[in-house]
Every structure is written in C-alpha cells, then in structure tokens.
mmCIF entry with sequence, helices, sheets and N, C-alpha, C, O atoms, coordinates in Angstrom:
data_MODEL
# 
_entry.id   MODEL 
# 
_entity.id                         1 
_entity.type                       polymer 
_entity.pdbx_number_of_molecules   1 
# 
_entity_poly.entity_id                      1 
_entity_poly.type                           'polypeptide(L)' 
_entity_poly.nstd_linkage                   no 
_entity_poly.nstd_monomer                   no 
_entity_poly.pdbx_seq_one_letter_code       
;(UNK)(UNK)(UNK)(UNK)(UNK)(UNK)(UNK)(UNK)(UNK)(UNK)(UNK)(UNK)(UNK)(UNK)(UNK)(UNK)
(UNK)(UNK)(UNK)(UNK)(UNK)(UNK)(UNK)(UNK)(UNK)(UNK)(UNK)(UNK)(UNK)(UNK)(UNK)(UNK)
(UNK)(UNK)(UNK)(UNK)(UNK)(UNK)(UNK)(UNK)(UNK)(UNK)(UNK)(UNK)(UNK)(UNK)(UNK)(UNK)
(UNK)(UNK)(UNK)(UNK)(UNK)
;
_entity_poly.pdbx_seq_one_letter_code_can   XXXXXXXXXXXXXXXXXXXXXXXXXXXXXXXXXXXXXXXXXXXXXXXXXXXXX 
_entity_poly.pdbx_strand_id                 A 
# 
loop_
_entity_poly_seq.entity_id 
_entity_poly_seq.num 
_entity_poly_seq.mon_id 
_entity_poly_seq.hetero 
1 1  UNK n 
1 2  UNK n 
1 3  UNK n 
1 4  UNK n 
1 5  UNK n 
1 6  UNK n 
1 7  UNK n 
1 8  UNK n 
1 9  UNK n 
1 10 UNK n 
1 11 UNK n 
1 12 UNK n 
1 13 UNK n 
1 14 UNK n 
1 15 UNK n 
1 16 UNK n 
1 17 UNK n 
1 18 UNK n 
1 19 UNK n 
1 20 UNK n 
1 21 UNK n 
1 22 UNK n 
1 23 UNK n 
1 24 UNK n 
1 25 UNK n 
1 26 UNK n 
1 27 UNK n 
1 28 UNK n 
1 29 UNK n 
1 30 UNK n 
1 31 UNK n 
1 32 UNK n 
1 33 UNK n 
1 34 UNK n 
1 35 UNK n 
1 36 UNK n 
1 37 UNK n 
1 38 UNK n 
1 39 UNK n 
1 40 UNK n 
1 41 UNK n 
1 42 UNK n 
1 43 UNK n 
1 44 UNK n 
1 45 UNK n 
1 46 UNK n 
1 47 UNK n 
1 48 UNK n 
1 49 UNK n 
1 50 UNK n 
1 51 UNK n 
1 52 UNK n 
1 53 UNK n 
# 
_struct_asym.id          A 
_struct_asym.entity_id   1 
# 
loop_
_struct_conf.conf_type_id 
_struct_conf.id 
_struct_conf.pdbx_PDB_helix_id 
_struct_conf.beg_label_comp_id 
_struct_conf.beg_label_asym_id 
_struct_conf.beg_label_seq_id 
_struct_conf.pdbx_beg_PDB_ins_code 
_struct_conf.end_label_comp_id 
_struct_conf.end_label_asym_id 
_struct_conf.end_label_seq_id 
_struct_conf.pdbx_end_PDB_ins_code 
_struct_conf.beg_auth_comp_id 
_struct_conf.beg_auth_asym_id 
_struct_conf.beg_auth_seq_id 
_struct_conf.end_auth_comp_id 
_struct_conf.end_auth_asym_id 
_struct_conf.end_auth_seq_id 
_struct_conf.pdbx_PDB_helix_class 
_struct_conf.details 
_struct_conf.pdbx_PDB_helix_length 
HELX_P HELX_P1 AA1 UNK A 5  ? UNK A 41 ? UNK A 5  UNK A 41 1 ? 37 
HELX_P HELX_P2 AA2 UNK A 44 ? UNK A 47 ? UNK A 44 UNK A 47 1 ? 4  
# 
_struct_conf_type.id          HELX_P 
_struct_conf_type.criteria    ? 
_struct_conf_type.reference   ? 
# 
loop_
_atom_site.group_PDB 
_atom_site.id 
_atom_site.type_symbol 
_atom_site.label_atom_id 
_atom_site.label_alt_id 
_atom_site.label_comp_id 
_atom_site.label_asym_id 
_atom_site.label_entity_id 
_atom_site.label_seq_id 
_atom_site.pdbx_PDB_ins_code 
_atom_site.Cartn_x 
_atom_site.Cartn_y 
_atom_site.Cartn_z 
_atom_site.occupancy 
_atom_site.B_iso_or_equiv 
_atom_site.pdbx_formal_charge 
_atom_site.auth_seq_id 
_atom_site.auth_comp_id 
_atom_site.auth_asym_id 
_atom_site.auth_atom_id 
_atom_site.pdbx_PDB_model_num 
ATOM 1   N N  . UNK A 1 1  ? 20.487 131.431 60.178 1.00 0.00 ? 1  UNK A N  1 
ATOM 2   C CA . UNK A 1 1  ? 21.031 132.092 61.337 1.00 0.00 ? 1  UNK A CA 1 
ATOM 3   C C  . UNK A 1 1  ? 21.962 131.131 62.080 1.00 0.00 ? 1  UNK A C  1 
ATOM 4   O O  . UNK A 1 1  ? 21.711 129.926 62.065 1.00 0.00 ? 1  UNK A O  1 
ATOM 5   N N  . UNK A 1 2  ? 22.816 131.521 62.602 1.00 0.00 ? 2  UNK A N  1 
ATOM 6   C CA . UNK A 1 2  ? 23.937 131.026 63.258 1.00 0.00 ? 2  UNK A CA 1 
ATOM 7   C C  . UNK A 1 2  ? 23.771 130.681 64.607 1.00 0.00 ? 2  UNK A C  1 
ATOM 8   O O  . UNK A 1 2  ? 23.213 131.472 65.367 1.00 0.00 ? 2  UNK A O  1 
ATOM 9   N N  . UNK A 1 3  ? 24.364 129.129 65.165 1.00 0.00 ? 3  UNK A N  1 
ATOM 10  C CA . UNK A 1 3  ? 24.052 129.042 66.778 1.00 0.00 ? 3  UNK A CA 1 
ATOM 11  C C  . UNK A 1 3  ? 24.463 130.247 67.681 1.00 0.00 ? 3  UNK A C  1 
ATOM 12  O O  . UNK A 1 3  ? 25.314 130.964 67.155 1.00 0.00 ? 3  UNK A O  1 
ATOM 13  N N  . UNK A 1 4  ? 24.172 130.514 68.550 1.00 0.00 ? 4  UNK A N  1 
ATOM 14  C CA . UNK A 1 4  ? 25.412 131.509 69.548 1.00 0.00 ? 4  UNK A CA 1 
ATOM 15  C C  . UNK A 1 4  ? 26.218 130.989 70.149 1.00 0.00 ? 4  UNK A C  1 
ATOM 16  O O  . UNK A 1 4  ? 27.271 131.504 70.527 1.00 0.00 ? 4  UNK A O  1 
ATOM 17  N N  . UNK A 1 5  ? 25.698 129.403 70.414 1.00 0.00 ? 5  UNK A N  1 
ATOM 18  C CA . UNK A 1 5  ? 26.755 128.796 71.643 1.00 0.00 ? 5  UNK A CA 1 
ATOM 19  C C  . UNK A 1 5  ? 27.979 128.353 70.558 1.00 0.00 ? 5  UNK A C  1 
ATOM 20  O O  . UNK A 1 5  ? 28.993 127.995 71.158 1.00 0.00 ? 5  UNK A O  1 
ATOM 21  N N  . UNK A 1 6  ? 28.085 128.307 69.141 1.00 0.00 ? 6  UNK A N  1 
ATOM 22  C CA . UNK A 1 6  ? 28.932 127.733 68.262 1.00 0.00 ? 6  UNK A CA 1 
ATOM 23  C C  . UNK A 1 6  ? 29.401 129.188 67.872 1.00 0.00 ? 6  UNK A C  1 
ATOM 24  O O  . UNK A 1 6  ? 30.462 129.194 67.249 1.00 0.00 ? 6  UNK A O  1 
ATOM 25  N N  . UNK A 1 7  ? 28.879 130.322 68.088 1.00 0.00 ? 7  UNK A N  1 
ATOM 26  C CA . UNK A 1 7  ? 29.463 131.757 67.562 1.00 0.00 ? 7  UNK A CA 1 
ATOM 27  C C  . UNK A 1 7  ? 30.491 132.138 69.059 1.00 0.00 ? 7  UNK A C  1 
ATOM 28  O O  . UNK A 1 7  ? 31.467 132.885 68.997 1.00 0.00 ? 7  UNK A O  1 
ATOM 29  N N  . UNK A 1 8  ? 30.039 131.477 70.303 1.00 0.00 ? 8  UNK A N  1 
ATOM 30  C CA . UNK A 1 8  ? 30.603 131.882 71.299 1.00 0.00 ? 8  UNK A CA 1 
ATOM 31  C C  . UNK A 1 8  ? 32.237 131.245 71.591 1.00 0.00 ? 8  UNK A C  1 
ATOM 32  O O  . UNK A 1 8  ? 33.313 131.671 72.008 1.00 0.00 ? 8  UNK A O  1 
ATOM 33  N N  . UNK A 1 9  ? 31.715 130.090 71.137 1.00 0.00 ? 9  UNK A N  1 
ATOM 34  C CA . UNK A 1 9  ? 32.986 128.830 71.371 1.00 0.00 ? 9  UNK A CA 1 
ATOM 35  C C  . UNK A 1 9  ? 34.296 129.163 70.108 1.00 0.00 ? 9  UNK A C  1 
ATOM 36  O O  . UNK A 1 9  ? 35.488 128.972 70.350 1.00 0.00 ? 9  UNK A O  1 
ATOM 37  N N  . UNK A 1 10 ? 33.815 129.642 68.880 1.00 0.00 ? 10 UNK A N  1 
ATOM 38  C CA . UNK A 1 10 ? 34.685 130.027 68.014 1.00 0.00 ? 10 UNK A CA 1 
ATOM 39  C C  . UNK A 1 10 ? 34.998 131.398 68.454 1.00 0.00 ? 10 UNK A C  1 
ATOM 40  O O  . UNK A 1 10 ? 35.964 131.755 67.781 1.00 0.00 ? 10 UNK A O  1 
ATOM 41  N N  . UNK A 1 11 ? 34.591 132.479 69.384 1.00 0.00 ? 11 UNK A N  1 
ATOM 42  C CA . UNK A 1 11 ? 35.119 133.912 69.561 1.00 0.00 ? 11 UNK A CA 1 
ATOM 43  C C  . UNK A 1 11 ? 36.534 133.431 70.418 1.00 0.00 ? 11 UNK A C  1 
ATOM 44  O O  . UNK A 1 11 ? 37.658 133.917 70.551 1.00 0.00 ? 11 UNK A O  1 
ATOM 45  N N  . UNK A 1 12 ? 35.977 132.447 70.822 1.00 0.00 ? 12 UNK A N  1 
ATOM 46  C CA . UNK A 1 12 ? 36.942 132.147 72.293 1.00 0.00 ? 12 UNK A CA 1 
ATOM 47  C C  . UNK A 1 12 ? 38.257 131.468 71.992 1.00 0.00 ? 12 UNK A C  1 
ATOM 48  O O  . UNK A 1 12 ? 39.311 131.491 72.627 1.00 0.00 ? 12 UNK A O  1 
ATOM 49  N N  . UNK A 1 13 ? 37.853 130.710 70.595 1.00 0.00 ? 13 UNK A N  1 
ATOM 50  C CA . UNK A 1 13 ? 39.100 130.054 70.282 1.00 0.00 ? 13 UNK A CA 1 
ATOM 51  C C  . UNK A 1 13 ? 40.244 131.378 69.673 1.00 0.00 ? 13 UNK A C  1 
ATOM 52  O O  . UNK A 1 13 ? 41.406 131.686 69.939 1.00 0.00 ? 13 UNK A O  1 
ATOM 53  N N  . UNK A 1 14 ? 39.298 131.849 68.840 1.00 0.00 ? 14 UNK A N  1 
ATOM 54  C CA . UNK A 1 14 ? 40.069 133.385 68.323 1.00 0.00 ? 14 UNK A CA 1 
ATOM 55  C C  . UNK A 1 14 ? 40.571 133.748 69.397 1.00 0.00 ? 14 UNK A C  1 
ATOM 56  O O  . UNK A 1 14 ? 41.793 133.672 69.265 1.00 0.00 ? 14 UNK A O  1 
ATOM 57  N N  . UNK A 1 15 ? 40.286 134.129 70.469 1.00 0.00 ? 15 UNK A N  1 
ATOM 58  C CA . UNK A 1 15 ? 40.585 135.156 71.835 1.00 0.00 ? 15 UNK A CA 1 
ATOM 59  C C  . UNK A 1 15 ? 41.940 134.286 72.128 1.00 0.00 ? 15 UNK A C  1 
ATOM 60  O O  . UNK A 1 15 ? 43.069 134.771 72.205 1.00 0.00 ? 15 UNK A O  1 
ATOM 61  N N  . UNK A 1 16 ? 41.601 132.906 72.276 1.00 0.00 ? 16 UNK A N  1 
ATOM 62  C CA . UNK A 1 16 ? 43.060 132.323 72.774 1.00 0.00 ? 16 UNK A CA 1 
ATOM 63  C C  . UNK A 1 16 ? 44.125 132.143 71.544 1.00 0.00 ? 16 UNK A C  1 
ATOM 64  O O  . UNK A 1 16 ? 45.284 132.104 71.955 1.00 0.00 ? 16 UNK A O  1 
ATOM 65  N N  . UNK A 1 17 ? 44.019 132.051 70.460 1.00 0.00 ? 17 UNK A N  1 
ATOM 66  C CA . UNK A 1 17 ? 44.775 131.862 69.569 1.00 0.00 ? 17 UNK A CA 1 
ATOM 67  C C  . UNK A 1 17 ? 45.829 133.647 69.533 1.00 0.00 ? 17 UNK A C  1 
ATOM 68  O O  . UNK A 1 17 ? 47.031 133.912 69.532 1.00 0.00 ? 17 UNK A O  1 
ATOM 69  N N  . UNK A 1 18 ? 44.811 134.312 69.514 1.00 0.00 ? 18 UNK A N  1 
ATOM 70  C CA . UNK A 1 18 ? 45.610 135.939 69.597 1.00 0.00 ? 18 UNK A CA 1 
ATOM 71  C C  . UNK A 1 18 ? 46.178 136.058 70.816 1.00 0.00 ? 18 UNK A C  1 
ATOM 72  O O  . UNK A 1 18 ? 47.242 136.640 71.029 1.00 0.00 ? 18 UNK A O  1 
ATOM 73  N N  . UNK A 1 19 ? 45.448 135.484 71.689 1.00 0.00 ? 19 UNK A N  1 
ATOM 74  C CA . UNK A 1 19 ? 46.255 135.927 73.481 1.00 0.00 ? 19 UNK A CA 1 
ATOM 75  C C  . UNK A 1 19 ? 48.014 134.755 72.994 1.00 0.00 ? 19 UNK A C  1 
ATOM 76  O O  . UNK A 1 19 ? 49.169 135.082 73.267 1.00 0.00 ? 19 UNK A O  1 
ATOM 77  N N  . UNK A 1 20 ? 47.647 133.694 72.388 1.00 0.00 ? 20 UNK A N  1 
ATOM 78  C CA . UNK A 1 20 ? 49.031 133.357 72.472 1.00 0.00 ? 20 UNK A CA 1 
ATOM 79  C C  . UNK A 1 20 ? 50.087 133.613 71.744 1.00 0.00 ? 20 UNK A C  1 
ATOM 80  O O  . UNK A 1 20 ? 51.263 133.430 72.056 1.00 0.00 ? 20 UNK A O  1 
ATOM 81  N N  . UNK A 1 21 ? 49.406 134.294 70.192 1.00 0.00 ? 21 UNK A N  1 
ATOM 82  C CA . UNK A 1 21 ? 50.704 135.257 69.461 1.00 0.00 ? 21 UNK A CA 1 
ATOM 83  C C  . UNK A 1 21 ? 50.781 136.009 70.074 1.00 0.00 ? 21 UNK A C  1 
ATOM 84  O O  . UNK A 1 21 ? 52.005 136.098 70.169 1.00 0.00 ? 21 UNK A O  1 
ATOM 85  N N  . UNK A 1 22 ? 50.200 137.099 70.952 1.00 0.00 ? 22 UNK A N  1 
ATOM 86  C CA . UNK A 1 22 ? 50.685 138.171 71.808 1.00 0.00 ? 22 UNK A CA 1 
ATOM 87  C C  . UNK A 1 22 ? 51.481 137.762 72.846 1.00 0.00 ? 22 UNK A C  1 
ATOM 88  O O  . UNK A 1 22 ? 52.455 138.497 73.010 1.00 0.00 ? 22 UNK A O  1 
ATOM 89  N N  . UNK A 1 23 ? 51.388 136.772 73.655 1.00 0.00 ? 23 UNK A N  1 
ATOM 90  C CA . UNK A 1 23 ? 52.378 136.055 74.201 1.00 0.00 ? 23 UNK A CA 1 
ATOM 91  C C  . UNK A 1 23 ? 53.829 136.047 73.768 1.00 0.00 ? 23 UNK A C  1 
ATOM 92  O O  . UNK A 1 23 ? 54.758 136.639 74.318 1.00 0.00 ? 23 UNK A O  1 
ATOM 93  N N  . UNK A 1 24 ? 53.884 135.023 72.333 1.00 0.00 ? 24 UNK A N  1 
ATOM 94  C CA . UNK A 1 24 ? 55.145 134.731 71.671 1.00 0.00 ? 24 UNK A CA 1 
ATOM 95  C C  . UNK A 1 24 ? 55.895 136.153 71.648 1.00 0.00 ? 24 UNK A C  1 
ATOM 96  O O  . UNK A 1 24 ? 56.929 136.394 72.272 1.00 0.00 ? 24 UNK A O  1 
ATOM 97  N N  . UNK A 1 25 ? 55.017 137.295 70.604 1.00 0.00 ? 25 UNK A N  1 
ATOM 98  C CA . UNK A 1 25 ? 55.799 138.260 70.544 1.00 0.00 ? 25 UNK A CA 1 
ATOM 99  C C  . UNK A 1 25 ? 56.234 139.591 71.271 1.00 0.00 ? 25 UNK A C  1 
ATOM 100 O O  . UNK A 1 25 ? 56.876 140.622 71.072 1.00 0.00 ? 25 UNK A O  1 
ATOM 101 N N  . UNK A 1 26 ? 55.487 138.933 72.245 1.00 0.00 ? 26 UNK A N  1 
ATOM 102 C CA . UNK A 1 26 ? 55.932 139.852 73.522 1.00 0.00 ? 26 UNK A CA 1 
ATOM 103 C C  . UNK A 1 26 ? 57.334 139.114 74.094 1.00 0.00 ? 26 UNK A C  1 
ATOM 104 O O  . UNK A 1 26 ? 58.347 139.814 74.100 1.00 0.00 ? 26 UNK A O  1 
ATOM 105 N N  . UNK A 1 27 ? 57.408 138.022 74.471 1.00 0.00 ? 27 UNK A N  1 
ATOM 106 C CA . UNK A 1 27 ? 58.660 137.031 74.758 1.00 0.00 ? 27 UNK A CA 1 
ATOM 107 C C  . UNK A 1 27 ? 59.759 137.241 73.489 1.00 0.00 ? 27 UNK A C  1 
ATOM 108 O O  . UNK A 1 27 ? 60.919 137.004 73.827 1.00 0.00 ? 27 UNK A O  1 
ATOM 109 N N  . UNK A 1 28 ? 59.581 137.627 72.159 1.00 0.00 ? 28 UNK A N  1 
ATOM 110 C CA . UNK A 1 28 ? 60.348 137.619 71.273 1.00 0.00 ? 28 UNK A CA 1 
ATOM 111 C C  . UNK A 1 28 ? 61.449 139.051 71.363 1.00 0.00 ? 28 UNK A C  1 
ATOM 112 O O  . UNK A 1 28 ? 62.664 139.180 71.218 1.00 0.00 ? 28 UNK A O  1 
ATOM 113 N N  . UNK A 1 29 ? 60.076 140.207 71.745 1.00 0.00 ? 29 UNK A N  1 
ATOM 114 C CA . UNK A 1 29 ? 60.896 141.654 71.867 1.00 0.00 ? 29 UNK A CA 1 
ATOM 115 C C  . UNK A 1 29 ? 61.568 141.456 73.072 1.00 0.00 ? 29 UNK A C  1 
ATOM 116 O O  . UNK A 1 29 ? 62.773 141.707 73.073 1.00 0.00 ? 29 UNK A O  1 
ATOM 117 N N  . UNK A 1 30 ? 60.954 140.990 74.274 1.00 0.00 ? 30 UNK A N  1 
ATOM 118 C CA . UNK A 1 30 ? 61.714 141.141 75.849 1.00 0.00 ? 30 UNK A CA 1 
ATOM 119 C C  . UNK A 1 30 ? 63.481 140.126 75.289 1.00 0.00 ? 30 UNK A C  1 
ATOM 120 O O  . UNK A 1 30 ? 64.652 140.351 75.595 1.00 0.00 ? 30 UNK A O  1 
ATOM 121 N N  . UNK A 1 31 ? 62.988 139.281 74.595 1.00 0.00 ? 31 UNK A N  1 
ATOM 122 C CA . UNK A 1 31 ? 64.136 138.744 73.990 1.00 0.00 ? 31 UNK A CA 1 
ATOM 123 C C  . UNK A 1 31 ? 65.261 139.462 73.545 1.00 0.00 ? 31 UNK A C  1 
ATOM 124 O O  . UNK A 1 31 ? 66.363 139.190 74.022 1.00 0.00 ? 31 UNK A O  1 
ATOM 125 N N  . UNK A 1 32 ? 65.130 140.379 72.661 1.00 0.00 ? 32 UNK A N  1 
ATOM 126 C CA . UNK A 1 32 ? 66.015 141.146 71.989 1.00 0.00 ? 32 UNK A CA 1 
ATOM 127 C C  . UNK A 1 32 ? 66.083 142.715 72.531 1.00 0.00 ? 32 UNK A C  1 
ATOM 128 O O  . UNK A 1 32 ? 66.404 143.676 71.832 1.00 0.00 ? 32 UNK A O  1 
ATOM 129 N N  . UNK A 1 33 ? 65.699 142.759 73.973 1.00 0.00 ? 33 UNK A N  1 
ATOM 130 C CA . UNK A 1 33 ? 65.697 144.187 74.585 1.00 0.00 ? 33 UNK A CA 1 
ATOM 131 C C  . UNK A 1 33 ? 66.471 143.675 75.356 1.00 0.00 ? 33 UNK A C  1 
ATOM 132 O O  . UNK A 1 33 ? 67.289 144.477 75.808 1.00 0.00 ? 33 UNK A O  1 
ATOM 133 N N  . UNK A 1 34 ? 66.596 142.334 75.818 1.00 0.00 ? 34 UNK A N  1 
ATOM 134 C CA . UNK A 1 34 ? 67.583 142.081 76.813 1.00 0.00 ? 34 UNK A CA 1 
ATOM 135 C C  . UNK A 1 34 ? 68.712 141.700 76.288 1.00 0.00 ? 34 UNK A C  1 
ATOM 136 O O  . UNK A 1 34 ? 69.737 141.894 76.942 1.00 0.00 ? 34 UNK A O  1 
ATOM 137 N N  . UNK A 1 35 ? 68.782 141.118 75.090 1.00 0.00 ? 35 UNK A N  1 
ATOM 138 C CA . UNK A 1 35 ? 70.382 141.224 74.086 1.00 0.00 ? 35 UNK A CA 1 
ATOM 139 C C  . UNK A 1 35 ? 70.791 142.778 73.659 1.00 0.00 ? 35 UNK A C  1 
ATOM 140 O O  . UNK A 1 35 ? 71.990 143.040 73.756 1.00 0.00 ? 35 UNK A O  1 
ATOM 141 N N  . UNK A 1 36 ? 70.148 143.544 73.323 1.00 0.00 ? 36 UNK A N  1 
ATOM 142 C CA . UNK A 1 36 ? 70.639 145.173 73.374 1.00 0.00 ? 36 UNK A CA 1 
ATOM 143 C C  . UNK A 1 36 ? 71.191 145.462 74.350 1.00 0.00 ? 36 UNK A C  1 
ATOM 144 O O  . UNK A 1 36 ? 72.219 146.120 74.192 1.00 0.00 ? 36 UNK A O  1 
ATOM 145 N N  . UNK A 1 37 ? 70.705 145.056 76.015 1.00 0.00 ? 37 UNK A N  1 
ATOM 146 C CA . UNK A 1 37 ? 70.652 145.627 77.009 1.00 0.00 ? 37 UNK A CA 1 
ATOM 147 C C  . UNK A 1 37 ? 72.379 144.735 77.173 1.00 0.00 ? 37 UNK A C  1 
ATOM 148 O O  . UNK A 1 37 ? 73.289 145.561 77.242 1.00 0.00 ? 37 UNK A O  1 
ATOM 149 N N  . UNK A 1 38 ? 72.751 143.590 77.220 1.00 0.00 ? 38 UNK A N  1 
ATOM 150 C CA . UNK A 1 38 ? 73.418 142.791 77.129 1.00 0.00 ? 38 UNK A CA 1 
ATOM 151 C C  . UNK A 1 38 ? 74.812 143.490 76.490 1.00 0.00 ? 38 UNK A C  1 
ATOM 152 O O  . UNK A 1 38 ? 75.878 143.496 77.106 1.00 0.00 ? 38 UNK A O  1 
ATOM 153 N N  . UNK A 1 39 ? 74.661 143.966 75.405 1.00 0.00 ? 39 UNK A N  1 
ATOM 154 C CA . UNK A 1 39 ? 75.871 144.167 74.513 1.00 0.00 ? 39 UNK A CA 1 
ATOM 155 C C  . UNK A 1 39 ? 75.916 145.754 74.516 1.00 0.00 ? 39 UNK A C  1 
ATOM 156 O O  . UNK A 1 39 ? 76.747 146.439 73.919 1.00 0.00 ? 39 UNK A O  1 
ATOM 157 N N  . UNK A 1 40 ? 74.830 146.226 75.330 1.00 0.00 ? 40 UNK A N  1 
ATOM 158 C CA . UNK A 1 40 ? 75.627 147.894 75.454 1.00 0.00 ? 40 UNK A CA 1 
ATOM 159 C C  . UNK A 1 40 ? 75.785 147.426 77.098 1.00 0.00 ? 40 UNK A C  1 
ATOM 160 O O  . UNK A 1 40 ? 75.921 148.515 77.655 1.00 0.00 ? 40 UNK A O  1 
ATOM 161 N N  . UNK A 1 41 ? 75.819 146.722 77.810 1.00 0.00 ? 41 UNK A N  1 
ATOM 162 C CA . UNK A 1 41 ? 76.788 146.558 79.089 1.00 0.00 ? 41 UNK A CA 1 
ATOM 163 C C  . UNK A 1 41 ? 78.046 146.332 78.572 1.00 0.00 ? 41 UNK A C  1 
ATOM 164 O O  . UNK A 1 41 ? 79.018 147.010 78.907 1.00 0.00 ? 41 UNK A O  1 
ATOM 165 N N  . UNK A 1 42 ? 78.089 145.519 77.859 1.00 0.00 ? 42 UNK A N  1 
ATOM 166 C CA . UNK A 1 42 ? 79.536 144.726 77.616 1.00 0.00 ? 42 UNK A CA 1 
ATOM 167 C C  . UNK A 1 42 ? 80.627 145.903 76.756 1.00 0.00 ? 42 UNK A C  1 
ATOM 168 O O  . UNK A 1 42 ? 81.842 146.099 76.784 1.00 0.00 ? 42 UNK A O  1 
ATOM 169 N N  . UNK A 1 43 ? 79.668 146.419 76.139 1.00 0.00 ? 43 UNK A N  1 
ATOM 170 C CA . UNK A 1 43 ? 80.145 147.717 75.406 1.00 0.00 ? 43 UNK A CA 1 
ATOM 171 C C  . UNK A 1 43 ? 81.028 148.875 76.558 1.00 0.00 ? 43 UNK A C  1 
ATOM 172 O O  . UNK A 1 43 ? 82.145 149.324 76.814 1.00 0.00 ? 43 UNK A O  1 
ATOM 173 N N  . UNK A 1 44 ? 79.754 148.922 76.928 1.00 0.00 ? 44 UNK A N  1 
ATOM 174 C CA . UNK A 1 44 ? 80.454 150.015 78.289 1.00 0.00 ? 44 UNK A CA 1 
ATOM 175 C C  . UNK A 1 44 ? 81.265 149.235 79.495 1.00 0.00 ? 44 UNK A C  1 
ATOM 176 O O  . UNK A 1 44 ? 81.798 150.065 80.230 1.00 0.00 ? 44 UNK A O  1 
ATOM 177 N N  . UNK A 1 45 ? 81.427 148.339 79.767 1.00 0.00 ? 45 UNK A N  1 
ATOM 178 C CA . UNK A 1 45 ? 82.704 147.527 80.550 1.00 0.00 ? 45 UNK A CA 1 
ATOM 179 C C  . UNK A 1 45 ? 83.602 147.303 79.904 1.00 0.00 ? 45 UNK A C  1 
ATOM 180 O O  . UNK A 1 45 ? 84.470 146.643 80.475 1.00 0.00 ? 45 UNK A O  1 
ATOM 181 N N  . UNK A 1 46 ? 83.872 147.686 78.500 1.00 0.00 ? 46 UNK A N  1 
ATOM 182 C CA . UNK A 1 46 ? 84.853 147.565 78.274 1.00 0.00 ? 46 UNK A CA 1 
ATOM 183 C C  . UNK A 1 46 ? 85.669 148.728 77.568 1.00 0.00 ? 46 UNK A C  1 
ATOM 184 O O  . UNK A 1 46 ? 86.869 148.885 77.344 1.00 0.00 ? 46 UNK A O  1 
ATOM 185 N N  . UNK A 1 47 ? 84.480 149.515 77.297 1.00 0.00 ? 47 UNK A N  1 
ATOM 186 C CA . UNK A 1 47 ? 85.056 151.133 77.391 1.00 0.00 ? 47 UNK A CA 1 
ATOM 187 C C  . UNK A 1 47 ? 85.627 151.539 78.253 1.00 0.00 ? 47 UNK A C  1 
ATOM 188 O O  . UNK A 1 47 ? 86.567 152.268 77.934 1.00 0.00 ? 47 UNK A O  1 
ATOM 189 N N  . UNK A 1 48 ? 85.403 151.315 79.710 1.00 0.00 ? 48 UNK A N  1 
ATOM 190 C CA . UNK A 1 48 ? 85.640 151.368 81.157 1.00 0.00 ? 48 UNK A CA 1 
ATOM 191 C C  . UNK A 1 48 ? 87.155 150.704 81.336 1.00 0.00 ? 48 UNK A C  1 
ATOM 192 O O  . UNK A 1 48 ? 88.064 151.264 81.950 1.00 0.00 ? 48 UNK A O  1 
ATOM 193 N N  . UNK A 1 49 ? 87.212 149.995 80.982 1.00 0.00 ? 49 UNK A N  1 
ATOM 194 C CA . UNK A 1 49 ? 88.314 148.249 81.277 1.00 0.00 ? 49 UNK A CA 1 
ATOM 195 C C  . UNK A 1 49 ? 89.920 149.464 80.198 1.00 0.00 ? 49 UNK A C  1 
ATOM 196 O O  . UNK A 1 49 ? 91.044 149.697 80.641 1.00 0.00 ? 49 UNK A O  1 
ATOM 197 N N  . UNK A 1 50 ? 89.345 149.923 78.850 1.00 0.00 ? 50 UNK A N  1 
ATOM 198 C CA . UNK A 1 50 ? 90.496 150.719 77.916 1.00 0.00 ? 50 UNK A CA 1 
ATOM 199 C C  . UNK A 1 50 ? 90.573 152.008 78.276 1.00 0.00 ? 50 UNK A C  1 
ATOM 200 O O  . UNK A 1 50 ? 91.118 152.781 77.488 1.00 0.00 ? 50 UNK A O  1 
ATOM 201 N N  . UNK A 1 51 ? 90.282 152.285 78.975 1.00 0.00 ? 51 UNK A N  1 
ATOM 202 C CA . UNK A 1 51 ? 90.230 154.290 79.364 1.00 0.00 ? 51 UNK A CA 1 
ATOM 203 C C  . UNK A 1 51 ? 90.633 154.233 80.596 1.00 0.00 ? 51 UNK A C  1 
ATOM 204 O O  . UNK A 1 51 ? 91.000 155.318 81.049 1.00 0.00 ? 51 UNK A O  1 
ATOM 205 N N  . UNK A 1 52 ? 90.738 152.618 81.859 1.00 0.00 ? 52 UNK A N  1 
ATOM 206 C CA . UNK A 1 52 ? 91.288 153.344 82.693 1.00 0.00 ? 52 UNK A CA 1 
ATOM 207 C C  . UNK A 1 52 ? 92.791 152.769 83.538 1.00 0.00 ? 52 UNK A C  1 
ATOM 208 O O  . UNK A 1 52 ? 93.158 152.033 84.454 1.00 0.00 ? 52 UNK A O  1 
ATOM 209 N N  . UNK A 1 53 ? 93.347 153.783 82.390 1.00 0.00 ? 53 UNK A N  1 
ATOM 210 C CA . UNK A 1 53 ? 95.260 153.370 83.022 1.00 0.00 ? 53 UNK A CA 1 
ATOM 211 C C  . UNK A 1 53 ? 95.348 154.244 84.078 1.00 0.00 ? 53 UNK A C  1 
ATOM 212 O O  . UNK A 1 53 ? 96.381 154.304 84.745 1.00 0.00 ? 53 UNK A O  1 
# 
C-alpha cells in the first residue's frame, strides 16, 4: 500500500505541472487572437485609407 502523504505530494506536483501548461497555452492562443485581431485592423484601415477619395 502506498503512503498518502507521498500520494498527496505527487497529486500536487501533477496539479502544478498541468496548471502551468494551461497557463502556456492559454498565453499562446491570447497570443495569436491578438495577431488576428492586429491584421484584420490593419486590414480594415487600409480598406478605409483606398475607398476614401
């Protein structure tokens, strides 16, 4: 049978090891939602900038 205080201390390392890939790839998408967000501004300022003579 297995300690608990050594079953507890390894849940916890799991818990933080996943809390910090969820971290990364949460920072990875906000990453590339704000480059979308980025290049359909620039998109539309400059649709704006050729359409208005």
């Amino acid at each position: 049978m297995s300690d608990p205080d050594k079953d507890k201390a390894r849940n916890r390392e799991i818990a933080e090891n996943e809390s910090e890939r969820q971290t990364v790839s949460d920072i990875r998408v906000s990453g590339w939602a704000i480059a979308a967000a980025v290049v359909i501004g620039l998109a539309a300022v400059g649709w704006v900038l050729l359409h208005n003579n």
